[in-house]
C-alpha positions as CSV (number, residue, x, y, z in Angstrom):
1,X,51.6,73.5,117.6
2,X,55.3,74.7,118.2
3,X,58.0,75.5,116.0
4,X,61.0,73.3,115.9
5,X,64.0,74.5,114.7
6,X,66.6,72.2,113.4
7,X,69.3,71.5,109.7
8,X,69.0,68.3,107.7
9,X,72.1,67.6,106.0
10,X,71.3,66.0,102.5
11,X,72.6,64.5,99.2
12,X,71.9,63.3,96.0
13,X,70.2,65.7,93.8
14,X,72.0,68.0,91.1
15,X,72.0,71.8,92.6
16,X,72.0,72.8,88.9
17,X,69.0,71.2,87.9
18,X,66.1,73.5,86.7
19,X,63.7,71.9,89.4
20,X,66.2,71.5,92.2
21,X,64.0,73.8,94.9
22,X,60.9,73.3,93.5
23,X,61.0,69.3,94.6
24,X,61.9,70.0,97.7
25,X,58.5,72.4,97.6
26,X,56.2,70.4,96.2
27,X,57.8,67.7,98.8
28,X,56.4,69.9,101.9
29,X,60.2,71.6,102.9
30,X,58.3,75.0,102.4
31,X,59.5,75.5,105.9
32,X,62.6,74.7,105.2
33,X,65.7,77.3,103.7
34,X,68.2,75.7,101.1
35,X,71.6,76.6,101.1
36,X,74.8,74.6,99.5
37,X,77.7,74.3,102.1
38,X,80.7,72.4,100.7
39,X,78.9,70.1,98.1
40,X,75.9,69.7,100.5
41,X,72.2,70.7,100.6
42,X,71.5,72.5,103.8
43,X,67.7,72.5,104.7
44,X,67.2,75.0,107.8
45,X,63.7,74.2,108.7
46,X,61.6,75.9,111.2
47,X,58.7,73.0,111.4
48,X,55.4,73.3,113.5
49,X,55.2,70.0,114.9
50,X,53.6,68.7,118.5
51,X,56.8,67.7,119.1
52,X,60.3,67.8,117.7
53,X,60.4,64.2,117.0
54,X,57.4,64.6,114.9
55,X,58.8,67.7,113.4
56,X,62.2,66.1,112.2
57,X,60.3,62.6,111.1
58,X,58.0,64.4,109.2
59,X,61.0,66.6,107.9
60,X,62.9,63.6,106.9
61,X,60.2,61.9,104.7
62,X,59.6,65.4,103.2
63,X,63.3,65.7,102.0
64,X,63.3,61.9,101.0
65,X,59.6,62.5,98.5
66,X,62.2,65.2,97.9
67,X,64.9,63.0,95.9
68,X,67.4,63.4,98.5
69,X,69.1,61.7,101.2
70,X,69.2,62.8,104.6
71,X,73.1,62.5,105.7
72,X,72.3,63.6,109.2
73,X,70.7,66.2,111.1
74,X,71.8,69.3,113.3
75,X,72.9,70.3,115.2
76,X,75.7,68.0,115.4
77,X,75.7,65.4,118.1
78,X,79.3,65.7,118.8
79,X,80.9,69.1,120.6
80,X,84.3,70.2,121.4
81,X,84.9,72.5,124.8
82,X,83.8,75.5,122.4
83,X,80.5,74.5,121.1
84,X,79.2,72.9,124.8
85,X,80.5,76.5,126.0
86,X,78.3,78.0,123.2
87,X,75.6,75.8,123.5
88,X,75.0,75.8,127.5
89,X,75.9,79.1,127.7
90,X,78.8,78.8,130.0
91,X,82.0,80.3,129.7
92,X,84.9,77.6,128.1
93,X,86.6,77.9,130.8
94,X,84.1,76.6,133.3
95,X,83.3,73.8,130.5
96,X,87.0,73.0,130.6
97,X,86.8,72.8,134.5
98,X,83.9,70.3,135.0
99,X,85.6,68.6,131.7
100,X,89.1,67.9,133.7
101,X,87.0,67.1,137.1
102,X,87.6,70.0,138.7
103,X,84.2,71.3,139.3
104,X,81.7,68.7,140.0
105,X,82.0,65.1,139.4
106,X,80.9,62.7,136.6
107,X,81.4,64.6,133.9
108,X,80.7,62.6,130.6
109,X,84.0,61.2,129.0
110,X,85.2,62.1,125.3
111,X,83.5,59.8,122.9
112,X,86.0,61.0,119.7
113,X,89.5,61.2,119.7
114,X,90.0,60.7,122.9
115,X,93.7,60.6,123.0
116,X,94.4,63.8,121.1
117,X,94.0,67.8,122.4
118,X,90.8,68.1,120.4
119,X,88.2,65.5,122.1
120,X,84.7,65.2,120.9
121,X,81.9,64.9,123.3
122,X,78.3,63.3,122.8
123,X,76.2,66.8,123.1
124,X,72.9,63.9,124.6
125,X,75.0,63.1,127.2
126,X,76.9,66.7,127.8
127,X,73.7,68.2,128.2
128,X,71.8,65.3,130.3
129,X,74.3,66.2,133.0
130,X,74.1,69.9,132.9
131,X,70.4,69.2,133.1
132,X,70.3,66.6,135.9
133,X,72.6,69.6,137.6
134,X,70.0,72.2,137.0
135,X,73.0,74.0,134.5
136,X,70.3,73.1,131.2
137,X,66.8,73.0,130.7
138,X,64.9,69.3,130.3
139,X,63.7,70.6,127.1
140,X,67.5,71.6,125.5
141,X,68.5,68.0,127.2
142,X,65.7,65.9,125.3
143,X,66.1,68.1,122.1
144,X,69.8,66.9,122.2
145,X,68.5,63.4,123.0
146,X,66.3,63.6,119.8
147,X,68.6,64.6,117.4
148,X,70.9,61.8,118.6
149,X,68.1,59.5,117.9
150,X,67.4,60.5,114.6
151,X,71.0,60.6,113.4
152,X,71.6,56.8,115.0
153,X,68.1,55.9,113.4
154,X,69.8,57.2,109.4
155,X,72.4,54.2,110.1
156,X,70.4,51.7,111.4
157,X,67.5,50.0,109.8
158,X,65.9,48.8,112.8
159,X,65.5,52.7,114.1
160,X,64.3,53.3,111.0
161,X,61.3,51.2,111.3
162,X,60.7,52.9,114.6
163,X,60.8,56.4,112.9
164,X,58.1,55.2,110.6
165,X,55.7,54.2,113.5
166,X,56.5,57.3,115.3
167,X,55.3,59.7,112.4
């Protein structure tokens, strides 16, 4: 088994509550570390899994037995310049470049606020490229491709069903 390391975002239980950890214990998160961030319940879980799809389905349905609800999970699919510099472990200024075209073509476009100085890129597809360019590893490109997966599957239903096969 492998450890996979990953944040679920999460609602809906009272941080003040006498029991508020201990559910998410006795649920299986034992794994996991709880913080509150802005009104939010952070889980930080380091999960032994086959995979990481198994880790973050079985992670999920832990923090659901839990009382909670999953809002999404992390790493955040989408990235500025800054975060695909920090998470490919190029410099920003060589993001910016194959951003703007200038080195190497087919760079994935901005999939959030496109028309503004801050655009937002799908991390799946940043990293997909740097990996089909030998820039990423097929591992940190399927990781990303996985956590985009989940997060589509907490909005729709019919992903959902697919998450309960998978686990």
């Amino acid at each position: 088994m492998k450890s996979f390391s990953f944040t679920i975002v999460a609602s809906g239980l009272n941080p003040e509550a006498e029991d508020f950890e201990d559910r998410f214990f006795a649920a299986g998160c034992d794994d996991a570390t709880i913080s509150l961030v802005r009104s939010r319940i952070l889980l930080d879980f380091d999960r032994e899994a086959k995979n990481l799809i198994q880790a973050v389905v079985s992670a999920v349905r832990d923090v659901e037995r839990a009382g909670a609800r999953v809002e999404r999970i992390e790493p955040d699919p989408l990235v500025s310049i800054s975060d695909i510099a920090e998470r490919s472990g190029l410099t920003r200024q060589a993001v910016s470049l194959y951003a703007r075209g200038e080195r190497g073509a087919g760079f994935p476009a901005p999939v959030a606020r496109v028309s503004s100085d801050a655009p937002l890129w799908d991390w799946a597809e940043v990293a997909s490229w740097f990996c089909r360019r030998g820039k990423l590893s097929a591992q940190t490109a399927v990781a990303a491709r996985v956590v985009a997966w989940a997060n589509d599957g907490r909005r729709a239903p019919t992903v959902n069903c697919v998450l309960e096969v998978v686990g």
